[in-house]
C-alpha positions as CSV (number, residue, x, y, z in Angstrom):
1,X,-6.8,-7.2,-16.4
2,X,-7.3,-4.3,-18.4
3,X,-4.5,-2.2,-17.2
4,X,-2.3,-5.7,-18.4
5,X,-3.9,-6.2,-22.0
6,X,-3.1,-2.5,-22.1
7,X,0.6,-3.1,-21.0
8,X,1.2,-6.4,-23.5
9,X,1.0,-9.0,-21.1
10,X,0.1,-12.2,-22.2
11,X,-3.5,-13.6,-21.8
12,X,-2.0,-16.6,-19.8
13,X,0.3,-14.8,-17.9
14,X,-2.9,-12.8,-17.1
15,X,-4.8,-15.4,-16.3
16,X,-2.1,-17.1,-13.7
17,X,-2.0,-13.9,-11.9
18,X,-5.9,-13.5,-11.1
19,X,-6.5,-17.2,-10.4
20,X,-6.7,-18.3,-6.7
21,X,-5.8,-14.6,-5.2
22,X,-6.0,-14.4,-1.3
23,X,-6.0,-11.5,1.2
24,X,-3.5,-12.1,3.2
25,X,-4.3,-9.6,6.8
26,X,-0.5,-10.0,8.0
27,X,0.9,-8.2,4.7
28,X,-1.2,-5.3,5.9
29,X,-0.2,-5.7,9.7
30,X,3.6,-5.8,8.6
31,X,3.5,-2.6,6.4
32,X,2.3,-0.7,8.9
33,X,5.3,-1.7,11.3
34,X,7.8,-1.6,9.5
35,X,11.3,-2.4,12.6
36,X,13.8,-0.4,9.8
37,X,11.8,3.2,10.3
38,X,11.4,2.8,14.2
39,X,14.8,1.8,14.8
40,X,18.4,4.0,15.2
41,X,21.7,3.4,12.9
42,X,23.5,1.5,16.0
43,X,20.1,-0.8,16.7
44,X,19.5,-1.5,12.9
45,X,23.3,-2.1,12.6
46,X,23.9,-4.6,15.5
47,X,20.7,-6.5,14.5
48,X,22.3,-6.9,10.9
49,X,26.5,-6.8,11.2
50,X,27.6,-10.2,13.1
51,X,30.5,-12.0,13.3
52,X,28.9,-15.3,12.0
53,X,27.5,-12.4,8.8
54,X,31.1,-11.5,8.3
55,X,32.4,-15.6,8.8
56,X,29.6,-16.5,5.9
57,X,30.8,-14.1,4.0
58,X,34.4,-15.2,3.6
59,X,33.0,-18.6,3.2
60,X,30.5,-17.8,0.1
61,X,34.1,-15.1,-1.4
62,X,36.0,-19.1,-1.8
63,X,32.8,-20.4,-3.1
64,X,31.7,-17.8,-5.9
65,X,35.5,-16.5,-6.1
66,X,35.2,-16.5,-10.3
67,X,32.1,-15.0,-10.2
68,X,32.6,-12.2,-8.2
69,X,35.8,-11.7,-10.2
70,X,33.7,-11.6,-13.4
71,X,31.3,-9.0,-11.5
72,X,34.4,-6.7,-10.4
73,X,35.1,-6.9,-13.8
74,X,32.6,-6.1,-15.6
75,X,31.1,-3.4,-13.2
76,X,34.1,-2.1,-10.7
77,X,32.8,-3.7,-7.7
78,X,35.1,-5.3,-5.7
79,X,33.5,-8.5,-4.0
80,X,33.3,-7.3,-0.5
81,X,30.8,-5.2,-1.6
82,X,28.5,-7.8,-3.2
83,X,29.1,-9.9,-0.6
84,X,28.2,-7.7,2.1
85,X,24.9,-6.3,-0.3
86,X,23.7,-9.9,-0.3
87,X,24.6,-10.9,3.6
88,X,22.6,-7.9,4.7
89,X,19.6,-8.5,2.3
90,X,18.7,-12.4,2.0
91,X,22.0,-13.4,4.8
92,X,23.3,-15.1,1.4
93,X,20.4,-16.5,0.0
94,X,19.5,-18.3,3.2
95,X,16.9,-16.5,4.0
96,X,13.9,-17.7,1.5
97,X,10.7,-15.6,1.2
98,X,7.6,-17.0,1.7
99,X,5.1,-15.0,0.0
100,X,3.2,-15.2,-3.5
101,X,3.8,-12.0,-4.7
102,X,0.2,-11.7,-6.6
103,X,-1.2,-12.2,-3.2
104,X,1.1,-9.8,-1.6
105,X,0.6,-6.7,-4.1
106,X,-3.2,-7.4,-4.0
107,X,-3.2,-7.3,-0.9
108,X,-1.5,-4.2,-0.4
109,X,-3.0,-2.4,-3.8
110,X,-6.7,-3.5,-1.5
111,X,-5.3,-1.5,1.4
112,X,-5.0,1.6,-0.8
113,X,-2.1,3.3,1.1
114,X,-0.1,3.1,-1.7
115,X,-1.8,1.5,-4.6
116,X,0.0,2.9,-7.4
117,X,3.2,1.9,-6.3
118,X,1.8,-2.0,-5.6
119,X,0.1,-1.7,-9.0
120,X,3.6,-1.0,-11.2
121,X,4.9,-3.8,-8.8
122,X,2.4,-6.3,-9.8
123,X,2.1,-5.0,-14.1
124,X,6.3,-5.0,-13.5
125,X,6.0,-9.0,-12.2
126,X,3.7,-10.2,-15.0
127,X,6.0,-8.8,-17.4
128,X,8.7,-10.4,-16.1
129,X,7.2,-13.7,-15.7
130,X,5.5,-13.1,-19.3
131,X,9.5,-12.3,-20.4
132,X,11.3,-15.1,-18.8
133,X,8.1,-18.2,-19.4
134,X,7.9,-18.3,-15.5
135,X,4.6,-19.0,-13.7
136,X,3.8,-15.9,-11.8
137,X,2.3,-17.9,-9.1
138,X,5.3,-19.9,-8.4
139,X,7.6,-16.0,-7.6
140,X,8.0,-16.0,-3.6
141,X,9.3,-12.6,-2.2
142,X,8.4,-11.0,1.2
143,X,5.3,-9.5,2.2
144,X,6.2,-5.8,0.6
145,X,7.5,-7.6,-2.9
146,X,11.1,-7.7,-2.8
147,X,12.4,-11.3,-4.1
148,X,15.8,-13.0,-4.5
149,X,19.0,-12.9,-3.3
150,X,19.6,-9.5,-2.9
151,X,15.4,-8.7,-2.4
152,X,14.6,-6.5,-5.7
153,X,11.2,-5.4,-6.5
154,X,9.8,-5.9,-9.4
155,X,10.8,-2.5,-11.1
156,X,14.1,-2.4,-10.0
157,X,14.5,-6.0,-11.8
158,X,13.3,-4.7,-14.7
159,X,15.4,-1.9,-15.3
160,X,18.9,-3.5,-13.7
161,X,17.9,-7.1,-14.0
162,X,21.2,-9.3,-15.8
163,X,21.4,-12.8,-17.3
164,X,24.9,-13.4,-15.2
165,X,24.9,-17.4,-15.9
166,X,23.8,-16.8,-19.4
167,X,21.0,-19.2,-20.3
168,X,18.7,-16.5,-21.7
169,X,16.8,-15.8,-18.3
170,X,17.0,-13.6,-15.6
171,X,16.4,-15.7,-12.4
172,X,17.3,-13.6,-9.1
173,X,15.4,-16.1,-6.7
174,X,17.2,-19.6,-8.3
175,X,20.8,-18.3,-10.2
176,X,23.4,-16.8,-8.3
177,X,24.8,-15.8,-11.2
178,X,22.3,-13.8,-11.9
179,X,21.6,-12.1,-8.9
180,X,25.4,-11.2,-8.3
181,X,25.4,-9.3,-11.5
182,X,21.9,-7.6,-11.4
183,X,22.9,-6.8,-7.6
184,X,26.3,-5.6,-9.4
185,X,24.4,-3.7,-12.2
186,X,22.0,-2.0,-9.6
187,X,24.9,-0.9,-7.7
188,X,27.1,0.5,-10.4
């Protein structure tokens, strides 16, 4: 709490994030085995490039072809790459995560393996829900904090993070739009 005050985060915002915390043992079982650092290029590769990956793809390029024409605008990236960004990370927003991300980066600031890192995660969050009037408790990611389409963590959001449908948010779990060109933004 005092490391927040310190930071400007809003009493309520504050409040949300210390209210109803849980340990959550599977976070911790997870992080320690973690299949992208025990796998090789060609197993991590076949687990992620499909033919059904690359079909979904060309579907979502006819769906969001305006969009991804603004984003190769604004940023030089053609669409193949967002699209391929977002089919490996979230297999085009299918994929929805399932934790509270106050639980997860308590959880894993408790372990104390790397509780520096989980702490900027979690002061990076309540600014961002302090920022954009969301309730903190209602931001899903997975276990290790990444959230959205194209799974940023907190920081990263903050620093490439783009209102791509322009209605004064920045929404990477809900708008498209907004992922697309924070994904774009990142990238460029």
């Amino acid at each position: 709490k005092k490391n927040a005050v310190q930071q400007g985060i809003s009493d309520g915002v504050i409040n949300q994030t210390v209210h109803g915390l849980a340990f959550v043992p599977s976070i911790i079982k997870s992080d320690k085995n973690q299949s992208e650092f025990k796998l090789t290029l060609q197993q991590y590769l076949g687990r992620t490039v499909s033919e059904k990956r690359i079909s979904e793809g060309k579907v979502m390029r006819k769906k969001y072809p305006t969009m991804l024409s603004r984003v190769e605008a604004k940023y030089g990236l053609p669409p193949h790459v967002i699209l391929a960004f977002w089919g490996l990370e979230s297999n085009y927003g299918a994929v929805k995560s399932k934790h509270k991300l106050t639980d997860a980066f308590f959880t894993l600031m408790y372990d104390g393996r790397r509780e520096t890192f989980f702490t900027k995660q979690l002061m990076a969050l309540m600014k961002i829900a302090d920022k954009n009037k969301l309730d903190i408790n209602d931001i899903r990611g997975s276990w290790a904090g990444a959230m959205g389409h194209f799974q940023f963590i907190p920081t990263t959001l903050s620093q490439y993070g783009i209102d791509g449908n322009n209605d004064g948010r920045v929404d990477i779990i809900n708008s498209v739009g907004d992922a697309m060109f924070s994904a774009a933004n990142y990238l460029n």
